[in-house]
N, C-alpha and C positions, 0 to 999 in steps of 0.2 A: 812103491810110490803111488799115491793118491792120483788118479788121474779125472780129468774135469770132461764129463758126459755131455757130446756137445750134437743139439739139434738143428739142420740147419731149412727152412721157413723159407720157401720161393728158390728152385734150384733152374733160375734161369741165368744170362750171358757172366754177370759179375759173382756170382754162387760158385762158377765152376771153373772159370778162368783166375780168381783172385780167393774168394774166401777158403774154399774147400782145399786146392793145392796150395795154399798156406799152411792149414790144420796138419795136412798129414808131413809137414817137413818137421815137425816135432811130437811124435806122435808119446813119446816118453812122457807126456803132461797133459793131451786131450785125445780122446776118443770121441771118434765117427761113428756114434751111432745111429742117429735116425734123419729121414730127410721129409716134406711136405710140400708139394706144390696144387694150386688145381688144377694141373693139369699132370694127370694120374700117370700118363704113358711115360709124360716127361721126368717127372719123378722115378719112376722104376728106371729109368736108362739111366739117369746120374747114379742111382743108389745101385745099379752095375759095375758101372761105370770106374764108381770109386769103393766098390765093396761095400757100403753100409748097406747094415743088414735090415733095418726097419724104415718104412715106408706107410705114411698116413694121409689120407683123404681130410681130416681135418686137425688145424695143427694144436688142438685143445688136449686130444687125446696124446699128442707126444709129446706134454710137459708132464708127463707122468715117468719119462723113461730115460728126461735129461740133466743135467744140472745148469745150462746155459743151453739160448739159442742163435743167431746169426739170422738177422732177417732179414731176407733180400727181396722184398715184395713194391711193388707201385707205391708213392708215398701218402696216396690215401690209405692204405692200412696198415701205418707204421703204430700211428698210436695205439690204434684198437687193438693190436698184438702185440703188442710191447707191455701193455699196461697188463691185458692178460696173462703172459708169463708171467711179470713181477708179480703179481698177485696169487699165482701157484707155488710164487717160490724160485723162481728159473731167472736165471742171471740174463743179460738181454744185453746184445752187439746188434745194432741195428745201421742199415745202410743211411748214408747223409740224402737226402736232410734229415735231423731229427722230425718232426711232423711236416703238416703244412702250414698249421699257423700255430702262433704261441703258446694261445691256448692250449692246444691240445699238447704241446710241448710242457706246459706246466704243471699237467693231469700227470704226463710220463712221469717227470719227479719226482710229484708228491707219491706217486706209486712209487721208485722205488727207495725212497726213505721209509717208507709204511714198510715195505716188505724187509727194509736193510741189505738190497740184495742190488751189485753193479748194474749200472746202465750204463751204455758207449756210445756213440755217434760214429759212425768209420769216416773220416775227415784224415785220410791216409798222406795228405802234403805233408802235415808233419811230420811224419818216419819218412821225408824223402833225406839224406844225407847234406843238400844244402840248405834244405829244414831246421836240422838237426846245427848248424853250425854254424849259421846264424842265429838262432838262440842264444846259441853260447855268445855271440859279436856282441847281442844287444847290450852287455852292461859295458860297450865301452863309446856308444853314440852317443851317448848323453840323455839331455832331455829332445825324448821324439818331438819333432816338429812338422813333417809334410809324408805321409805314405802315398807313393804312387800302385795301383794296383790296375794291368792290365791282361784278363784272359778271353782273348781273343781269337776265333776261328774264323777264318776266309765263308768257306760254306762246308761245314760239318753239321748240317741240323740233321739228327738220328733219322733216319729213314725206318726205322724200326722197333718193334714193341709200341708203349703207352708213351713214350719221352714229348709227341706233342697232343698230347690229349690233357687238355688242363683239369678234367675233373679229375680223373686219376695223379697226374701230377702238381697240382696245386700251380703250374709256370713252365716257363720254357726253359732259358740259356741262364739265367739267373739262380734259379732255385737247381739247375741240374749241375752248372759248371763254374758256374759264379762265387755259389756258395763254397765251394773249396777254399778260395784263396782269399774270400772274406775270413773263415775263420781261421786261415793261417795266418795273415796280414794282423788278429786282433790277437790270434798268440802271441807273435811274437813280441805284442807293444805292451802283453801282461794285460788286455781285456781293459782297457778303458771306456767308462761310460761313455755312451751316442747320446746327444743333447738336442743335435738338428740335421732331418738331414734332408736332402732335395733329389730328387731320380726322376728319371723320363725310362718310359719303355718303347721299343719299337717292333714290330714288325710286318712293315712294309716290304722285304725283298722277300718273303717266305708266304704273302701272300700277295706276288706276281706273276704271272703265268710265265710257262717254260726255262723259270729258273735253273739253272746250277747248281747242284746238289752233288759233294764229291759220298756223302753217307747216304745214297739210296734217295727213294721215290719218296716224295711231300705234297700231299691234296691241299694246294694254295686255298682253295675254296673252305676248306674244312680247319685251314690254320688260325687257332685262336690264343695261342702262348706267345710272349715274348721273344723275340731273335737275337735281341742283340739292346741293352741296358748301359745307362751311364748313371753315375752318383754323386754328390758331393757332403761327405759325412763331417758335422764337426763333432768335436769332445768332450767332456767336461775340462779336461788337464791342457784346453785351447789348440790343440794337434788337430790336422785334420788328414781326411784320405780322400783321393780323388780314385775313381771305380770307374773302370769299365768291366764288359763282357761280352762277349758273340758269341753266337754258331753261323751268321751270315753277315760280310761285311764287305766291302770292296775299301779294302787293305791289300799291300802287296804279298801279305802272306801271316801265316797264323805265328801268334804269338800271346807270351806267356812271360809277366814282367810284376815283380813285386822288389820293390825299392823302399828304403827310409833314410830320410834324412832328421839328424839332430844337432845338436848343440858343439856333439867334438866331430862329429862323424858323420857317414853315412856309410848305407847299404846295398846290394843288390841282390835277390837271393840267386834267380838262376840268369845267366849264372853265378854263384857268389864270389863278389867285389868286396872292397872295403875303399872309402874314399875319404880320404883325411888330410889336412895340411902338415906340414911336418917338413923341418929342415928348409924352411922357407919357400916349398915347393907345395904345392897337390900332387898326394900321391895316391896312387889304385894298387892295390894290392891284390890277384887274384890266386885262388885255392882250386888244384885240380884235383878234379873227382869225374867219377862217371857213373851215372844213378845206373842201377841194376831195379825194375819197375818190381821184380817177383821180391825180393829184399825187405821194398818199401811192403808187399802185403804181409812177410815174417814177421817183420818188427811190427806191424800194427796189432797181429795176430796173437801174437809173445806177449806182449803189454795187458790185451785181453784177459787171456787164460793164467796169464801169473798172478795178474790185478783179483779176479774170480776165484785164484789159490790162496790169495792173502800173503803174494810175495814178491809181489810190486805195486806204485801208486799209479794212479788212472791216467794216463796220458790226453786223452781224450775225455775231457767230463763234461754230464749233460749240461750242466751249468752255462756252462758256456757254449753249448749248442745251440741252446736257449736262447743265447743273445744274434748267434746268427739268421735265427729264426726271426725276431723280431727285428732284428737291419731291413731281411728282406721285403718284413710285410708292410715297413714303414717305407721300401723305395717304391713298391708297387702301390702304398696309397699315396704317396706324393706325385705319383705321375697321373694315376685318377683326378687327383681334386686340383692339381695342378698349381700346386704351392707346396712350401716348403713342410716337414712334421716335426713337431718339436716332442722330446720326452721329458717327462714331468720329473 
């Protein structure tokens, strides 16, 4: 069996915890061969760690050695690596966001159509199981009409790594947590064109002194990303979604809420409800499950390397990455100019 040579590009917290012990639960289809970080020590103890056996100071020299990569870098150097693999030839799973701004998301594309070779976004909500099953619900809502989307932390702002350093990460809670459930919210409605949308950003509690912080230590004086976003998207097809997002709020407690309502029906993914009239009654119908987190990196993992073997369709395509990427830059220029932005 043909098996898919896989390099893996930044082997920091989400590399070793989600991408890599994913790879090796099917090792019958991908090989760990090579790994890259700049930070050399760091590298050689993962590539330990998990036995691969090549390790590189710069990750130009390991698309020589792989057929796909996993790139789990700060989101300022998604594109300028991504584009460069495509352009060697090398299949490319890159951690969400796709870029920071469109732009450079729409250089990602047209590379890899040029090259004809996969590109991913890892937007891992949808291999969650009430992901997965709500999909299947949507053809019986009708026509969508109202998405509620709320992913909200009490005070979870990363205390750690680049997550508030905006040149490195293009945003804060938006682009790092936001963006998840933007792009599950426009899966599941099947990607309807944004026509107008309105956003405010805040972050006032994250730059007040002796805050509360349950993820580690935050330089208030040095915080210049977003904490905590709201939105209001309309459609072309007249649906709209209301958007929130935190890492810092004074909420009674973190939460995680994506809903739609349509025409016959409605929805709630987590956890998944169905709510519909029927028998003269409103009824809630609920589905028990229990998300297993390592599962959801399998199946994103699976989709990948079968998608790369030409033995499954992309679950994840950049295309639609693309359009997450341009929500976000239109809520963060809507809260700059301080009106609403319409797409043409």
């Amino acid at each position: 069996m043909v098996k898919l040579k896989m390099g893996i590009i930044g082997v920091g917290g989400i590399a070793q915890s989600r991408h890599i012990p994913a790879y090796l639960k099917f090792l019958e289809k991908v090989e760990l061969v090579a790994v890259q970080d700049v930070n050399l020590v760091r590298a050689k103890e993962a590539a330990k760690t998990f036995n691969i056996s090549r390790v590189y100071t710069d990750y130009r020299e390991l698309f020589q050695a792989v057929d796909a990569v996993t790139i789990c870098t700060p989101n300022k150097f998604h594109a300028e690596i991504s584009i460069a693999a495509l352009e060697a030839g090398v299949h490319v799973f890159c951690e969400k966001p796709m870029a920071i701004t469109a732009a450079e998301c729409v250089s990602m594309l047209a590379a890899s159509r040029k090259a004809n070779k996969i590109l991913s976004i890892a937007y891992h909500y949808r291999f969650m199981e009430a992901s997965i099953v709500a999909k299947k619900a949507m053809q019986d809502i009708g026509e969508p009409l109202v998405t509620r989307v709320q992913a909200l932390r009490r005070r979870k702002v990363p205390g750690w790594g680049v997550f508030t350093n905006k040149e490195m990460q293009g945003g804060g809670s938006l682009i790092d947590w936001g963006c998840h459930f933007l792009d599950l919210s426009l899966w599941l409605l099947d990607g309807p064109q944004p026509v107008e949308v309105m956003g405010t950003v805040y972050n006032r509690l994250s730059k007040t002194p002796n805050q509360l912080n349950d993820w580690g230590f935050i330089d208030y004086e040095a915080f210049n990303v977003d904490d905590h976003v709201s939105a209001y998207i309309k459609f072309e097809n007249s649906s709209s979604m209301l958007f929130e997002c935190s890492w810092a709020a004074n909420i009674k407690d973190d939460s995680t809420h994506v809903s739609i309502s349509g025409t016959k029906s409605g929805l709630s993914v987590f956890p998944f409800e169905i709510y519909q009239p029927k028998y003269g009654k409103m009824m809630t119908t609920e589905a028990m499950m229990e998300e297993d987190p390592k599962q959801v990196g399998i199946l994103q993992a699976t989709n990948f390397v079968e998608s790369c073997l030409g033995e499954a369709e992309l679950i994840s395509k950049p295309e639609e990455a693309l359009k997450v990427t341009k929500l976000m830059e239109a809520i963060y220029e809507s809260s700059e100019v301080g009106s609403s932005i319409k797409f043409s």
